[in-house]
Structure formats: structure tokens, C-alpha cells
C-alpha positions as CSV (number, residue, x, y, z in Angstrom):
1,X,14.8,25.2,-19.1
2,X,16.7,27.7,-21.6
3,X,15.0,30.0,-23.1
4,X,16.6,32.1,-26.6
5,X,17.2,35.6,-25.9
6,X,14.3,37.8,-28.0
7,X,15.9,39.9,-30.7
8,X,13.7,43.5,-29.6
9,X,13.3,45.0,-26.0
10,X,9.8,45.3,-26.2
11,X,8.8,41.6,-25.9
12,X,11.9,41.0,-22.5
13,X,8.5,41.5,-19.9
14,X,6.5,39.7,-21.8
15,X,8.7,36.7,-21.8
16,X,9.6,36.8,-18.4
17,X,5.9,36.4,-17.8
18,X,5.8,33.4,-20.2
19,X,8.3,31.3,-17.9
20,X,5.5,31.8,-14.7
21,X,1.9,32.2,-15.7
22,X,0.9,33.7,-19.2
23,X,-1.6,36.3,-19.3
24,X,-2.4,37.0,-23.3
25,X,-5.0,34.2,-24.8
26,X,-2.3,33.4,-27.8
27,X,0.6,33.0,-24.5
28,X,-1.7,30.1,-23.1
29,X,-1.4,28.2,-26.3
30,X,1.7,28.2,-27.1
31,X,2.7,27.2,-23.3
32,X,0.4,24.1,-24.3
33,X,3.2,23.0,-26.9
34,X,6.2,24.3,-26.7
35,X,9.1,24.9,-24.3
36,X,11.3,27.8,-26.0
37,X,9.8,30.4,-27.8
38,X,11.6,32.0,-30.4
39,X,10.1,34.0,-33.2
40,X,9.6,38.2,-32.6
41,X,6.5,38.1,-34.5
42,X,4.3,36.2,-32.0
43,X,0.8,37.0,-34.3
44,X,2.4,36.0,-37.6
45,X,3.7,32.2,-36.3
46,X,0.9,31.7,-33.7
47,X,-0.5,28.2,-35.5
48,X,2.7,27.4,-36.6
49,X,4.4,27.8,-32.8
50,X,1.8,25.3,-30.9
51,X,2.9,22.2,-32.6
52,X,6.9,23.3,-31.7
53,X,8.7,21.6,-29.1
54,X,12.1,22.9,-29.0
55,X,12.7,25.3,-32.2
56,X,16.7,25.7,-32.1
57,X,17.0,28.1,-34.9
58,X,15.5,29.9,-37.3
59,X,16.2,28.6,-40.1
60,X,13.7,25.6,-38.7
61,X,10.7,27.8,-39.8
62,X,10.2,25.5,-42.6
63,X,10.4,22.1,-41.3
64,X,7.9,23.9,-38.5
65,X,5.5,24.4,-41.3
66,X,5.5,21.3,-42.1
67,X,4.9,19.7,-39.0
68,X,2.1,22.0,-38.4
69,X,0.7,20.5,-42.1
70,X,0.8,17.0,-40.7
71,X,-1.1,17.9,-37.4
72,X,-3.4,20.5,-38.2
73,X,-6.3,19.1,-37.4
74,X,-5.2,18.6,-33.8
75,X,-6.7,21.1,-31.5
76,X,-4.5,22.9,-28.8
77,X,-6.6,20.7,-26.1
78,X,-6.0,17.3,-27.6
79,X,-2.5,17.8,-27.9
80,X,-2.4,19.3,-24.2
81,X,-3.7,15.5,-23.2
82,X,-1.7,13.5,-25.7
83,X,1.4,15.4,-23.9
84,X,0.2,14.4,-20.4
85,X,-0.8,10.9,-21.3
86,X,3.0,10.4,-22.6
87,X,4.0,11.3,-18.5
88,X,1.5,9.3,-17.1
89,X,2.3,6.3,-19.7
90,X,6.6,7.0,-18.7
91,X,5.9,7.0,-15.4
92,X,3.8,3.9,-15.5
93,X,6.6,2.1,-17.2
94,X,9.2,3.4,-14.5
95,X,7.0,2.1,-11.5
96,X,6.5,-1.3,-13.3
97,X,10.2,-1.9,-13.8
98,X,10.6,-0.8,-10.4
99,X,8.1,-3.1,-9.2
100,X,9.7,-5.8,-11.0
101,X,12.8,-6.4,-9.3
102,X,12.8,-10.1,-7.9
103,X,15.2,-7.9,-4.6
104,X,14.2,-4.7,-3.7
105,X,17.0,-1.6,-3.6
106,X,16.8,-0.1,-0.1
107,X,19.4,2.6,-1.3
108,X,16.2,5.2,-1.6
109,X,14.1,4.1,1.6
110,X,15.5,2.5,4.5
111,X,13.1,0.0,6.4
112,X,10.7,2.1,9.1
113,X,8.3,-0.2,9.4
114,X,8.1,-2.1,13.1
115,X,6.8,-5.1,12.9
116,X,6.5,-8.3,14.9
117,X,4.9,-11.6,14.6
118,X,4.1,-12.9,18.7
119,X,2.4,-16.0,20.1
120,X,-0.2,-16.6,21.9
121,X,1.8,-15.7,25.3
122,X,4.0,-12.5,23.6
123,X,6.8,-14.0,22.8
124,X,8.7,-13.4,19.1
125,X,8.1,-15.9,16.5
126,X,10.8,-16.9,14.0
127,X,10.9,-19.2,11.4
128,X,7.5,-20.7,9.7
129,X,4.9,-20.5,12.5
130,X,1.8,-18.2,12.7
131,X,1.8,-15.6,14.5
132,X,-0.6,-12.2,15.5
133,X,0.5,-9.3,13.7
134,X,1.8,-6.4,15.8
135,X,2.6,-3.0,14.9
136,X,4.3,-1.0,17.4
137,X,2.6,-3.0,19.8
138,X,-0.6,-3.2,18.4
139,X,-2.5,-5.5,16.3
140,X,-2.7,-5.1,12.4
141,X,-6.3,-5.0,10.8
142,X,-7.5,-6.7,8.2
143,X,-9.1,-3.6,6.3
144,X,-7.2,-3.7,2.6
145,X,-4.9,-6.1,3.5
146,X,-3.9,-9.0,0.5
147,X,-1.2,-11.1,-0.6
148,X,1.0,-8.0,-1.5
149,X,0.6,-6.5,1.8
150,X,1.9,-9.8,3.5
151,X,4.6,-10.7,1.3
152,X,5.6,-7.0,1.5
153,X,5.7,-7.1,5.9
154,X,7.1,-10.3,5.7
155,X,10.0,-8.7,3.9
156,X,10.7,-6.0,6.5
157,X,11.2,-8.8,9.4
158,X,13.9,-10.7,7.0
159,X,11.7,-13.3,5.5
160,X,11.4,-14.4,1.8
161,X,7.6,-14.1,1.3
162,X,4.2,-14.8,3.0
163,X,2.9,-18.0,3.0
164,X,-0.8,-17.8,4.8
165,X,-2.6,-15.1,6.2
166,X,-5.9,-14.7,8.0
167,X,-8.1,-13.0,10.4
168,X,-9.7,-13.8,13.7
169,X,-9.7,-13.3,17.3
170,X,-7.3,-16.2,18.5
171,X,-5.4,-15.3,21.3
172,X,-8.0,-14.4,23.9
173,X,-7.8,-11.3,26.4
174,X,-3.5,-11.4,25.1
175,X,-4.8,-10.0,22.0
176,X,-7.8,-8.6,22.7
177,X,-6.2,-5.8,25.5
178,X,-4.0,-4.7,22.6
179,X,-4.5,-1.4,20.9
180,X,-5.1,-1.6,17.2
181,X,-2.8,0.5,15.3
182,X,-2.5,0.1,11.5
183,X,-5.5,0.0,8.7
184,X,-6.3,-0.4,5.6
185,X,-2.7,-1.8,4.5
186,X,-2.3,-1.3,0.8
187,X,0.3,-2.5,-1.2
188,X,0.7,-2.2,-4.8
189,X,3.4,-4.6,-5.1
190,X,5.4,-7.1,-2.7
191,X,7.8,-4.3,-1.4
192,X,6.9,-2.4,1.9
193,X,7.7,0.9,-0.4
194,X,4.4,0.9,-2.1
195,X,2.6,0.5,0.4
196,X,0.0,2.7,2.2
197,X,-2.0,2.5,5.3
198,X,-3.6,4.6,8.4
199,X,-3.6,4.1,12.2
200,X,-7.1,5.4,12.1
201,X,-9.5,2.1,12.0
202,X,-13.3,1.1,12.0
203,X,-12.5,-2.2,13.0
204,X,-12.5,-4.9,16.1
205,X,-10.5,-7.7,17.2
206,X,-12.0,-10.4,15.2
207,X,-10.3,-8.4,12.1
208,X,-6.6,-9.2,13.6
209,X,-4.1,-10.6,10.6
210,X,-2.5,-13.1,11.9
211,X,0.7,-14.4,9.3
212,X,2.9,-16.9,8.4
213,X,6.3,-15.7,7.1
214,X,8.7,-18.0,5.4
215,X,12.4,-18.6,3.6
216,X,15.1,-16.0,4.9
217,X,17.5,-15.8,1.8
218,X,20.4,-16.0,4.3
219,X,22.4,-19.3,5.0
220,X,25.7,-20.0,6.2
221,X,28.1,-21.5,4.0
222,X,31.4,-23.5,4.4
223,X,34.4,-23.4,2.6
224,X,33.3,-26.4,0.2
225,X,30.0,-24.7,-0.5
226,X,27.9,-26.9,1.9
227,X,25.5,-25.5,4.6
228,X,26.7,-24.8,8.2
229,X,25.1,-25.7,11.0
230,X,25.4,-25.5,15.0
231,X,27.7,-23.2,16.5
232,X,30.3,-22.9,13.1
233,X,31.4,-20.1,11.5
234,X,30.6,-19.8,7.9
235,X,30.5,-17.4,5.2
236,X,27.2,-15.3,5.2
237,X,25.2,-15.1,2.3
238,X,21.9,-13.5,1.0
239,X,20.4,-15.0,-1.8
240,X,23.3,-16.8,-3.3
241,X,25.6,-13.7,-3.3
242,X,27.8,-12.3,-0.2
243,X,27.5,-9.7,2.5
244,X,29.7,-6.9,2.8
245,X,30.9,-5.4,6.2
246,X,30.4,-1.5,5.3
247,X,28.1,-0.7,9.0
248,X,27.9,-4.3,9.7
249,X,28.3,-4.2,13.5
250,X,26.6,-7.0,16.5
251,X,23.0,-5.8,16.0
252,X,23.2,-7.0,12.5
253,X,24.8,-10.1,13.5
254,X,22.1,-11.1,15.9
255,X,19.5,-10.4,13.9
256,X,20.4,-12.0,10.5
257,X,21.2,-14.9,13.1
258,X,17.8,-14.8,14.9
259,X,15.6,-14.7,11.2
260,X,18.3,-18.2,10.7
261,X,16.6,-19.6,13.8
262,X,19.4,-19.6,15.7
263,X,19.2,-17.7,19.5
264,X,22.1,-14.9,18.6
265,X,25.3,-14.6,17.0
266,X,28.1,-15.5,19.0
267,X,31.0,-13.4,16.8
268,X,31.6,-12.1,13.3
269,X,34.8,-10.8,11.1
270,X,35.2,-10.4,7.7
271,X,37.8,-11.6,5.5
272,X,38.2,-13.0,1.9
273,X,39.1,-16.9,3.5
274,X,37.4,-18.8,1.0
275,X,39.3,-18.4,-2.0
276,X,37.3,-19.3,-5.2
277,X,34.4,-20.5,-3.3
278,X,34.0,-17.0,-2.1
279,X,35.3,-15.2,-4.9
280,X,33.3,-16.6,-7.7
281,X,29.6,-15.4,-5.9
282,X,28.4,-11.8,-6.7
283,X,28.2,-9.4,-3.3
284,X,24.4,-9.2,-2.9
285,X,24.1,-6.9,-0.3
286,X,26.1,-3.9,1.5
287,X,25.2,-1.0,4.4
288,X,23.3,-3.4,7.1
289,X,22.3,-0.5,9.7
290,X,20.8,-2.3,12.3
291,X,19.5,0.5,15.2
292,X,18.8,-2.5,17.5
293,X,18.9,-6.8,17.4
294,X,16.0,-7.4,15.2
295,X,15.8,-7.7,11.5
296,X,12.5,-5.1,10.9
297,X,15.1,-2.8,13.0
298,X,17.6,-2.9,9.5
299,X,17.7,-1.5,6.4
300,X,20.3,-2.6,3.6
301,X,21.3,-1.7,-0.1
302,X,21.8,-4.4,-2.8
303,X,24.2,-2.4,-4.9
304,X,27.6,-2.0,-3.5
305,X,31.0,-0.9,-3.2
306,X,32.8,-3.7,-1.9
307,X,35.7,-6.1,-2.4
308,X,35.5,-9.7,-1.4
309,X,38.3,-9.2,1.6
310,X,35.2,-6.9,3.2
311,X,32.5,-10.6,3.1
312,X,31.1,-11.1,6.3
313,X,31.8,-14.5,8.2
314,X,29.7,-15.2,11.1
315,X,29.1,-17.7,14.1
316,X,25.6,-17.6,15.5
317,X,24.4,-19.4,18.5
318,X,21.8,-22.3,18.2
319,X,18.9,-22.4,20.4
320,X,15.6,-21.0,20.6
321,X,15.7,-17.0,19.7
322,X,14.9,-15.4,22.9
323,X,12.5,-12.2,22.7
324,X,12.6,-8.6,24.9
325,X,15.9,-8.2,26.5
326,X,19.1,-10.1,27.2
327,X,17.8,-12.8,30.1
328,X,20.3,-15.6,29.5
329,X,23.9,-15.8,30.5
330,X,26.0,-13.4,28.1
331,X,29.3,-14.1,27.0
332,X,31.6,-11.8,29.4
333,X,35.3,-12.7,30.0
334,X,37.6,-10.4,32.4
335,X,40.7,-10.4,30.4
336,X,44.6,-9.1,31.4
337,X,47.1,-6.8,29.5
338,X,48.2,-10.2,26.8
339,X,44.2,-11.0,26.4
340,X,44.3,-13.9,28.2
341,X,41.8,-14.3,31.3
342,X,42.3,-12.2,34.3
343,X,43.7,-14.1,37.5
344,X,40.7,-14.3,40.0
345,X,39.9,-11.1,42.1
346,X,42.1,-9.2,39.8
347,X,41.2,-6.3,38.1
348,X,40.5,-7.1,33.9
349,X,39.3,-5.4,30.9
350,X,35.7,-6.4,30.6
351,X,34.7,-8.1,27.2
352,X,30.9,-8.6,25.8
353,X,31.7,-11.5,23.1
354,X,34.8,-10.6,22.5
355,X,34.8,-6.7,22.6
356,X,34.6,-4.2,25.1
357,X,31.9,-2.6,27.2
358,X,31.0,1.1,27.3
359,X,30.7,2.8,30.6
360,X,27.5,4.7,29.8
361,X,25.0,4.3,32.4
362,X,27.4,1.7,34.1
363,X,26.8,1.3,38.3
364,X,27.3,-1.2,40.8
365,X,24.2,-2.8,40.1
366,X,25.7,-3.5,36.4
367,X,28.8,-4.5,38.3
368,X,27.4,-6.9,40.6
369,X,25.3,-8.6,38.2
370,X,28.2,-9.0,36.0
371,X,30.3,-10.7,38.2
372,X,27.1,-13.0,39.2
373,X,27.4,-14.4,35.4
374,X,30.9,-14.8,35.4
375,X,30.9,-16.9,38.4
376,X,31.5,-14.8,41.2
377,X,28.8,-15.2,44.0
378,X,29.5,-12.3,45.8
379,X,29.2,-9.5,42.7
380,X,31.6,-6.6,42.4
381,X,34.5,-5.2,44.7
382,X,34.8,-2.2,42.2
383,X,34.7,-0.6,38.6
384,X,36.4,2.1,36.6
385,X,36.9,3.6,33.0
386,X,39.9,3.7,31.1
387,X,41.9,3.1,28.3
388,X,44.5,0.8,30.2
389,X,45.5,-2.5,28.0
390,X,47.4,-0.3,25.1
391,X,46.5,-1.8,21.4
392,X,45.2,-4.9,22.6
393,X,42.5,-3.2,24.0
394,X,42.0,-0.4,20.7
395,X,42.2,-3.3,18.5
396,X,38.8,-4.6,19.9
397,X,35.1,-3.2,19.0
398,X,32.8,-2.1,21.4
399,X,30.1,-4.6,21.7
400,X,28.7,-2.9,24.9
401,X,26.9,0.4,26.2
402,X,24.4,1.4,27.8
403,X,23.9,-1.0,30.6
404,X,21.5,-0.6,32.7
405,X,20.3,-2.8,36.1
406,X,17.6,-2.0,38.0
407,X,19.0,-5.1,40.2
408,X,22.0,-6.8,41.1
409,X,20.6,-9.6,38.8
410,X,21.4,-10.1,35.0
411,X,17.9,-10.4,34.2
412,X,16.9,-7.2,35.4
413,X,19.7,-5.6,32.8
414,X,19.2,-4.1,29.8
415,X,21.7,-2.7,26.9
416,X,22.7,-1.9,23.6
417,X,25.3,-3.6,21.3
418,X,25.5,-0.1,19.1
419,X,27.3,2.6,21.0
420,X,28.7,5.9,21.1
421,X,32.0,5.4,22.6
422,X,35.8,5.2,22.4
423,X,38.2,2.8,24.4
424,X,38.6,5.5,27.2
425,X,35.3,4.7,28.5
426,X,36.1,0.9,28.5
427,X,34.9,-0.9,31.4
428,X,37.3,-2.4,33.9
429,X,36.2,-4.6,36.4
430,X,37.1,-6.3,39.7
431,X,35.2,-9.5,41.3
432,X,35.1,-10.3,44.7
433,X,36.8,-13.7,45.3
């Protein structure tokens, strides 16, 4: 806020003190009304300065006057409240046209919230099936919870809207052993945003939300507009519009494959390969940051700045979406210096659906149990790091780190498909014939 410098020395102090906290009676008026004081003789325009705004000159004195004609049977406190009900009124309009928006703009606020929708035996539920409510583990009370609320949580796990909710204690000593961890869930409008809550509760078991979650707005598209299905690649879009690749990596993937239905994604690229099919849709969403495999693990913008040549095309893998950690048979390959598949018992470049694997927290155990799922009985000869293959190998992502076995069995194996890694900690791996 500028502020005219005062024509006399005497008054400098006193206006610096004007800019903090007023002390004179006639000071705490005129900060009522006005932003810029500028007359020297404070006493003589007193009435006339509480109805100014922002006097620019002085040759306004007049057209002051007869402002202060028009208004003068406002009193200094009315006019203190018309000037805070004009906030409160513009930022009631800003949140409503906020609120508004048919897709909400995670450009501001990313996704935090974690939660999960489980049946009766734990497992993850996708597509249109009830499920308990969890919230970091816990169940979800009922306390202040409404439409808003579940349309707004069904929106953080990838889904269009709610479609039922309700309370009860359903699932027996499976829910019942669980902690309760979120109350009094209130939402002011369907985005997770406005919500409010507490993990302080008053409440038991029988007030569990249990929630139905439907429509995704993704779908996989061919190049003649019609919906893919199976194990086909097709263009990925959100609500009509594209997806651009700016952070897309393999935990997006999987998850926008897993809210489809599908069990994973098998392998995505980007490209503009559609021609006008792709080129006439608007791009609907950019920045997917996935930390792990799960949707309510993302956050995403809907304003972009992409070209068409950055859409994402993707191939997920039908079946049933599995939940906790990777327990079926991954797609590894052992490939040679060309990228084609490594003799048996020779040493290859290890892929993990089509890119490479980081060596952090790598050991025999993740050795052996490798080789197990690519078909050799009798695990691992050996392992090593490097960056060996040349640009056939740099070319690649990494799709890999941090794998960790606590046996020589797959399913005891856990990992990451994010990574903090270059191609010198590539994994290299020989099988025992």
C-alpha cells in the first residue's frame, strides 16, 4: 500500500504510526475508511476524510465533499461493516465458483488423503462393489459424514462419484479389531479440498461407513474412437480429453489401470499415433505423480502444458486387481547386448516390463527368486551392477528398485516401480541352468 509523502515534518511519526496501529481517536476513524491519507490539516478534513478511499490529489477535495454530502448520515461503524461485508460477500463468490467446477484443479493441493475401500477378508475393492471404509488402516466414522463427503473420497481413489453409503458393523471381528481413525468428515462441496475432519472420535464400530464408488472417467480408446478392451493398447483418456506424459511413470500406469478393473498395466509410451482422432480431443489432464501403484497415492493438474506428441498410450493387464504387494508372476526377461533374450545360463540385462531394475537393496534372495519366475528351478549363479549394454540399455526406464526378499520366493518380495537410480546400478543377472 502507497502512501503520499506529507508536505510538513511534523506529521512523518505520526504517519508511520498510522500504517501499524493508530493511537489519536480522529487516526482510528479515518483507518475505518480510507487507505492513503493525504491532507496536512488532519482537524480541518476529519468528516470529509472517512468516506475517502484512495484520494490521489488534491485537487479531489471537492468531489470528496461531495461524496461525504451523499453519505453523511452513515456512521463511521456502519460503514466499517458495509466494508467487511463486501469481503465476506467476494470471497463467498470466489469459493462458489471454485466449488463449481464439474473437475477439480489439483494444481494448488495435491491428493493426501489415504484411503481404501476392502472386503470382508481385506482385500482392495475396485470397480462398483461396497466396501468398509479405511483410512490409514482404520475405519471411517460416520459422525458428519453426507453425500459430499462420499462423492468427495470417492474422488481421491479415481472414481467419478459416490453412489451408496451407510453405516453398520458388517464385517465381524475383520472390522471390528480395526482402529478407528477419522471423524466427523465434513465437506462443503464434492472435492476432498473442502473438506475437514479429526482422528479424535466418540464413536463405535456400528458407526463404520461403508461405500460404494462408481464411474472412473478413464477409458481406453482406439484409433477409430471405439473402446479397447483385453490386453490392447489404446490411447488414454480422462473424461473425454487426453493425458499428458509430464511425471507419468509405471505407478501411474498401474494405478489408472487398476481403478479400469484391469489387474496392472503391462506397458505405456506416449506418442501422437492417432492423427485426427487424437488430435481433435482437448488434453484433460497433466503431472500424474503417483508415490506408489494406487490411485489415492496420485495427485494430477487439469491445466497443462502439453502437445499432443506427449498423450499417453497404455496397455493394462486384465484380470482381477491384486491388493498388498506383487504375489503373481512379474514380467522379467534376461535380455543380451541387441535386446533380444539372453542364451540360457548366460549372463543378461534384467528387465521388469520392459525396463530395467535398480540394484538398491538387491541380494541373492532377490536373485534366486527371480530366476524361480523366469523359469529356472535352481535360482541364481550370481548378480552384479553396471552399465554394460551401451544405449540399448540408457534408452530404457527404470521400472525397478528397491527389491526386497525375505525368501528365495517371489511372494515373499517386495518393491517399488519409482526409483532413485541411473543405468550404472542396472541389474545384471545369471541363472543357473
Amino acid at each position: 500500500m502507497e502512501k503520499r509523502e506529507p508536505e510538513e515534518d511534523d506529521y512523518e511519526e505520526e504517519e508511520e504510526m498510522e500504517k501499524r496501529e493508530p493511537e489519536e481517536d480522529y487516526e482510528e476513524e479515518e483507518e475505518m475508511e480510507k487507505r492513503e491519507p493525504e491532507e496536512d490539516d488532519y482537524e480541518e478534513e476529519e468528516v470529509e476524510e472517512v468516506e475517502k478511499r484512495e484520494p490521489e490529489d488534491e485537487a479531489l477535495e471537492y468531489d470528496d465533499e461531495i461524496v461525504m454530502e451523499k453519505r453523511e448520515d452513515d456512521s463511521e461503524e456502519a460503514a466499517a461493516e458495509d466494508k467487511e461485508e463486501k469481503r465476506e460477500d467476494a470471497h463467498a463468490e470466489e469459493s462458489a465458483e471454485s466449488e463449481s467446477n464439474e473437475v477439480e484443479d489439483l494444481d494448488a493441493r495435491a491428493i493426501q488423503a489415504r484411503f481404501t475401500l476392502v472386503d470382508y477378508r481385506g482385500r482392495r475393492i475396485y470397480g462398483q462393489r461396497e466396501g468398509l471404509l479405511l483410512f490409514h488402516g482404520g475405519t471411517v466414522c460416520d459422525d458428519g459424514f453426507s453425500w459430499n463427503s462420499a462423492h468427495a473420497i470417492c474422488r481421491t481413489m479415481g472414481f467419478a462419484h459416490a453412489r451408496r453409503y451407510r453405516s453398520g458393523l458388517v464385517y465381524g471381528s475383520f472390522q471390528s479389531r480395526k482402529p478407528i481413525r477419522l471423524d466427523d468428515v465434513v465437506c462443503s462441496s464434492s472435492h476432498w479440498s473442502s473438506c475437514r475432519s479429526t482422528a479424535h472420535h466418540n464413536c463405535n464400530h456400528h458407526e463404520d461407513i461403508l461405500l460404494t464408488c462408481t464411474g472412473t472417467g478413464f477409458q481406453l480408446r482406439n484409433r477409430h474412437g471405439g473402446l479397447v478392451t483385453g490386453r490392447s493398447e489404446g490411447l488414454l483418456t480422462y473424461q473425454g480429453g487426453t493425458v499428458c506424459d509430464d511425471y507419468f511413470n509405471m505407478n501411474s500406469a498401474h494405478a489408472i489401470c487398476r481403478v479400469m478393473g484391469y489387474s496392472s498395466a503391462a506397458r505405456w509410451r506416449h506418442g501422437q499415433l492417432y492423427g485426427s482422432q487424437q488430435t481433435h480431443r482437448r488434453i484433460n489432464m497433466d503431472d500424474v505423480r503417483c508415490s506408489y501403484s494406487h490411485w489415492n497415492y496420485c495427485s494430477y493438474r487439469t491445466s497443462h502444458n502439453c502437445r499432443h506428441y506427449e498423450d499417453v498410450f497404455l496397455t493394462c493387464q486384465p484380470g482381477r486387481p491384486r491388493s498388498g504387494g506383487p504375489r503373481g508372476r512379474p514380467s522379467f526377461t534376461l535380455v543380451d547386448w541387441r535386446g533380444h533374450t539372453a542364451a540360457r545360463g548366460c549372463e543378461g540385462l534384467l528387465l521388469f516390463a520392459g525396463g530395467t531394475v535398480c540394484d538398491d537393496y538387491f541380494n541373492m534372495n532377490s536373485a534366486h527368486a527371480i530366476c524361480k519366475v523366469l523359469g529356472y528351478p535352481r535360482g541364481a549363479i550370481r548378480y552384479r551392477n553396471g552399465y554394460a549394454y551401451g544405449s540399448m540399455q540408457s534408452r530404457k526406464r527404470i521400472t525397478m528398485d528397491d527389491v526386497r526378499c525375505s525368501s528365495t520366493r517371489w511372494s515373499s518380495c517386495r518393491y517399488h516401480t519409482y526409483h532413485n537410480c541411473s543405468h550404472g546400478e542396472d541389474i545384471l543377472l545369471t541363472c543357473r541352468r
